[in-house]
C-alpha positions as a printed Julia matrix, in Angstrom:
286×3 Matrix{Float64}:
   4.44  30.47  -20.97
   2.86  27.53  -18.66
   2.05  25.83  -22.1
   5.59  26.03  -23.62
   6.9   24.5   -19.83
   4.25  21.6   -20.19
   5.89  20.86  -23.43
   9.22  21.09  -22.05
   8.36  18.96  -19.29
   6.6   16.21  -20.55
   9.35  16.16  -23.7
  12.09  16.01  -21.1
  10.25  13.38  -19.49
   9.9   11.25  -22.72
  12.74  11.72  -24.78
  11.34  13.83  -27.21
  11.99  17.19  -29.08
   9.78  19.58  -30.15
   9.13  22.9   -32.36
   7.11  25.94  -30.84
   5.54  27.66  -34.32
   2.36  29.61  -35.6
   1.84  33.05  -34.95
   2.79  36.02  -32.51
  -0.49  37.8   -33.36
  -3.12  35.27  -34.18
  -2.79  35.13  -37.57
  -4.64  32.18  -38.77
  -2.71  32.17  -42.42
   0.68  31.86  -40.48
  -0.56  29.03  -38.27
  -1.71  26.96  -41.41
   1.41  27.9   -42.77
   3.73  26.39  -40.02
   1.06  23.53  -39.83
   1.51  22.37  -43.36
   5.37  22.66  -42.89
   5.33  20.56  -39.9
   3.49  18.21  -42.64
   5.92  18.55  -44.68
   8.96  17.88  -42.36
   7.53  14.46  -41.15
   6.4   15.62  -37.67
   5.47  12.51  -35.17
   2.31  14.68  -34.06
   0.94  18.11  -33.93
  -1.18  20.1   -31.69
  -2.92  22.96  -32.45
  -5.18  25.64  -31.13
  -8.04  25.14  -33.69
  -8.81  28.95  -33.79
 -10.73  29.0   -37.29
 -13.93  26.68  -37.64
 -12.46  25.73  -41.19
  -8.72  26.9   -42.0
  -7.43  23.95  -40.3
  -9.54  21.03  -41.89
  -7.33  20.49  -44.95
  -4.5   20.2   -43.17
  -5.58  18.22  -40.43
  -6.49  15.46  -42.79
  -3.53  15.63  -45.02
  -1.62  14.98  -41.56
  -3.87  11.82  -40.55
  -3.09  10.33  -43.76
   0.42  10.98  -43.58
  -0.48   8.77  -39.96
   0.82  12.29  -38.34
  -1.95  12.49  -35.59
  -3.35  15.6   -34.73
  -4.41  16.74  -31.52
  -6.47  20.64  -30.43
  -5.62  22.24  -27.2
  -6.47  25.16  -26.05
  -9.34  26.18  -28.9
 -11.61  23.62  -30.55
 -13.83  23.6   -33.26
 -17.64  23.28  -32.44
 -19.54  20.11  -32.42
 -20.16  19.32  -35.71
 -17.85  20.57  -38.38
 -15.66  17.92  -40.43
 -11.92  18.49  -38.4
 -11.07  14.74  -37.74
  -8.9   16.14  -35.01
  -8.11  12.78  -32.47
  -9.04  15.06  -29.26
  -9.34  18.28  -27.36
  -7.66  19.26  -24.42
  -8.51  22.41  -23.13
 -10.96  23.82  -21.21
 -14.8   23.73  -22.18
 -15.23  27.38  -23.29
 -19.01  28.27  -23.64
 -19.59  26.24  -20.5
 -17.22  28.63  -18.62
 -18.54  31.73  -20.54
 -21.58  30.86  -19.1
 -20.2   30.53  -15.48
 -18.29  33.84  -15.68
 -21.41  35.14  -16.86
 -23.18  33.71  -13.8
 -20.44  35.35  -11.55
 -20.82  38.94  -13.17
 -24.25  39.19  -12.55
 -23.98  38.49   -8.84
 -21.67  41.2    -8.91
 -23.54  43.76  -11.3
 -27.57  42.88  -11.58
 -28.16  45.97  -13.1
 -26.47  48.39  -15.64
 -23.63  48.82  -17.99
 -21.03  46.01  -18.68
 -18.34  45.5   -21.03
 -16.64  42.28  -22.47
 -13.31  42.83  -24.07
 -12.3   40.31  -26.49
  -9.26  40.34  -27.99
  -9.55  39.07  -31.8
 -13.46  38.47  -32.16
 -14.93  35.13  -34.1
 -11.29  33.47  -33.13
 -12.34  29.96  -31.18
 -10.6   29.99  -28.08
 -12.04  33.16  -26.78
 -15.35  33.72  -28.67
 -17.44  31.4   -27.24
 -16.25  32.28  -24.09
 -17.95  35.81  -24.67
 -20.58  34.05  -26.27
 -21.36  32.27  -22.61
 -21.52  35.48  -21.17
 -23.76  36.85  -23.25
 -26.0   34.44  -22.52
 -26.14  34.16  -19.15
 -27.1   37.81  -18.98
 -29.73  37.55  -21.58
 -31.29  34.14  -19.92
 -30.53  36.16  -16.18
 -33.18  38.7   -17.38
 -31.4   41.12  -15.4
 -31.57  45.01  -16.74
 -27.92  45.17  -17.86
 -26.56  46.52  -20.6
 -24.01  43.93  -22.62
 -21.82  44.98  -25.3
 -18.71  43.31  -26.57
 -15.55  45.18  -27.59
 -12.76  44.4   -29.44
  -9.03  44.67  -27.99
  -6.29  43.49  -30.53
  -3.73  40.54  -30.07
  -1.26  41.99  -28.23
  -0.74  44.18  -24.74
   0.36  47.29  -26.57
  -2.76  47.65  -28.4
  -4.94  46.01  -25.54
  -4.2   48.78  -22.57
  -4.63  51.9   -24.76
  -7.91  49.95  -26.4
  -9.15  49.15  -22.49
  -8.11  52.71  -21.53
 -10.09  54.66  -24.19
 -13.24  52.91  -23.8
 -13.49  52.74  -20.03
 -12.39  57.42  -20.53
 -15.93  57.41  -23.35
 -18.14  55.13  -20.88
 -17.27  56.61  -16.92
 -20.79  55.2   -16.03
 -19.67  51.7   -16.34
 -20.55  49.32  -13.55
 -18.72  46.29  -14.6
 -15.82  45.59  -16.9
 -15.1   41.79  -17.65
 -12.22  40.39  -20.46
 -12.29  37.06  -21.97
  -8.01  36.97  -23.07
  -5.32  37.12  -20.73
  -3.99  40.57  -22.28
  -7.45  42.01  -22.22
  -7.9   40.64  -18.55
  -4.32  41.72  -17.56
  -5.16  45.8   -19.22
  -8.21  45.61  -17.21
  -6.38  45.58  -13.88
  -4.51  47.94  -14.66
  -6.92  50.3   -15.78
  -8.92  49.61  -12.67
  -6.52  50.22  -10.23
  -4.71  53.44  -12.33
  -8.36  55.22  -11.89
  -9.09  53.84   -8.43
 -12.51  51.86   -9.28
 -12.54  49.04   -7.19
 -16.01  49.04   -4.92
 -17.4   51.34   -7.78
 -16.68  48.83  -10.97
 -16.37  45.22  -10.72
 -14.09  43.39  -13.07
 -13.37  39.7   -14.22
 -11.59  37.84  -16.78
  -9.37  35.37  -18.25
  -5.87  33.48  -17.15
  -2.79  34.0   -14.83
  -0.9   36.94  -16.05
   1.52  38.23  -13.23
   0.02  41.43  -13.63
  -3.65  39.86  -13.41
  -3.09  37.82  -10.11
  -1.47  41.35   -8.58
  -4.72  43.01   -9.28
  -6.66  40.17   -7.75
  -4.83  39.95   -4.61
  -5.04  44.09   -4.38
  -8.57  43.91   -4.92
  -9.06  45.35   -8.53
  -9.77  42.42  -10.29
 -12.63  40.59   -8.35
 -11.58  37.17   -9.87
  -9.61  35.45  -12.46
  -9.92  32.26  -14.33
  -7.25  29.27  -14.13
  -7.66  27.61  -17.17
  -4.76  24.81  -16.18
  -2.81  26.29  -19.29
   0.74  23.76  -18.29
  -1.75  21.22  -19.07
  -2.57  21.97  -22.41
   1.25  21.53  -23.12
   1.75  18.5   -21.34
  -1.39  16.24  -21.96
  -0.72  16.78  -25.75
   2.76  15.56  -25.96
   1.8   12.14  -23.57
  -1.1   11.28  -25.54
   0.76  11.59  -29.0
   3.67   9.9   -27.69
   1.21   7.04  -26.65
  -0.45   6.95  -29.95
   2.71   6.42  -31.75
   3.8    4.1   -29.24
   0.58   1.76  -29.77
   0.72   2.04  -33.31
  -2.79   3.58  -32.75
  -4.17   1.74  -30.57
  -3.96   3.82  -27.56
  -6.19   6.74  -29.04
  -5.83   9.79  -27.83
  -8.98  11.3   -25.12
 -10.57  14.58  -25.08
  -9.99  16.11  -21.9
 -11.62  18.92  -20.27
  -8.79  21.13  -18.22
 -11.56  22.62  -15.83
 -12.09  26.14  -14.5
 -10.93  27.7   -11.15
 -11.95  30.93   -9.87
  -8.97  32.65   -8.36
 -10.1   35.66   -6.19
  -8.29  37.58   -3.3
  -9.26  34.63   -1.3
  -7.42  32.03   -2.92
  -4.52  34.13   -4.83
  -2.06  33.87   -2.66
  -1.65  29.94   -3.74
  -0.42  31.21   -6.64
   1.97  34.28   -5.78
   3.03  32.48   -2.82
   5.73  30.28   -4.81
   6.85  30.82   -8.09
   6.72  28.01  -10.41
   6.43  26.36  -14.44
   2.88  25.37  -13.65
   1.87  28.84  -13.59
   4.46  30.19  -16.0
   6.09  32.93  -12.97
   9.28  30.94  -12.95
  11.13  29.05  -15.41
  13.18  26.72  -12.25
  11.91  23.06  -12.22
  11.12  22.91   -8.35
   8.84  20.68   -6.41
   5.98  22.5    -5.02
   4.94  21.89   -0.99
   1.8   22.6     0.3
């Protein structure tokens, strides 16, 4: 929702229009689909979240030579493979794996943890889990790791959540990688009462995620700046077209913010587009 409001707002701001298309459940076949159309129907530019190391190749370069650039937000593909893609603007995804990873073993050094992931091997949320992973192995703390899947939406997420936290009561730590996973989490943590006896951690701004944070279920969250992964798009391919090239677009890391109980209230406090919790176009006071 903060992503489709960057959009909005930097479109507003520049005169332009634009089409919100792809796939309600992470289907990469559907997002190539509405990629090649936008081909097709003479887009100005295109972003995409580059979710499948090679899916997206083909039509990335059928765009540039159509002089359609093509920018990746939100998922990337790794260093490397052929995507001529002009930039990335998003946030750097193993790195803050690796720094979630970091945070759950201060919390749990020693037992049984589980990372839900909502559609495994897709590229804006595997290598997140894949940072984890490693911080735990390179920790050398005794703690059990394992990974489990969630589905693409909430109404397969919660039940998923649900039935593996009812098989695994020993668990000591419970951390998502997705906002739906992260946002299930919560709730599962405070419907069985298990905060000071599980810690849990995950991904994104969810209304229902920051009201387990601020009641103490969820022991963090991550801010991923997702209004700026709408926004930053639509300037720099407005710019490109503008130069006639020349101003190329710039890879641009969004960061990583822990919100905890601390901090939360700067985001329930006032509700606004930059967090998705209001759709009113307000200017925010400190």
């Amino acid at each position: 929702t903060p992503t489709r409001y960057g959009i909005e707002d930097a479109c507003a701001l520049l005169g332009c229009s634009y089409q919100w298309v792809g796939s309600e459940s992470s289907v990469v076949s559907e997002m190539v689909d509405a990629f090649n159309s936008a081909i097709s129907s003479k887009a100005d530019g295109i972003a995409v979240a580059l979710i499948d190391n090679n899916a997206f190749n083909a039509p990335t370069d059928q765009a540039l030579a159509a002089g359609i650039p093509v920018i990746a937000y939100n998922a990337d593909v790794p260093a490397g493979n052929p995507n001529k893609r002009l930039a990335y603007i998003g946030q750097d995804l193993y790195q803050s794996g690796l720094q979630v990873g970091a945070k759950i073993i201060s919390l749990v050094p020693s037992g049984d943890i589980v990372g839900f992931i909502a559609t495994p091997g897709s590229l804006n949320i595997q290598p997140r889990i894949d940072g984890i992973k490693a911080a735990i192995t390179a920790s050398g703390k005794p703690i059990n790791f394992v990974e489990i899947p969630t589905g693409a939406t909430i109404t397969v997420e919660l039940p998923a959540v649900e039935a593996y936290y009812l098989g695994h009561k020993s668990l000591k730590g419970m951390v998502a990688v997705d906002g739906g996973s992260t946002a299930s989490v919560g709730q599962i943590m405070d419907k069985y009462s298990l905060a000071g006896t599980v810690h849990a951690g995950g991904y994104d701004l969810e209304p229902q995620t920051l009201t387990e944070v601020g009641k103490g279920n969820l022991d963090f969250t991550i801010d991923q700046q997702p209004y700026l992964q709408g926004f930053l798009p639509v300037v720099q391919m407005f710019l490109y077209k503008l130069s006639g090239g020349l101003a190329q677009p710039s890879t641009t890391d969004t960061g990583l913010l822990f919100v905890t109980k601390a901090n939360v209230a700067n985001y329930t406090k006032v509700s606004t587009r930059f967090e998705g919790s209001s759709s009113s176009e307000i200017l925010v006071t400190a």
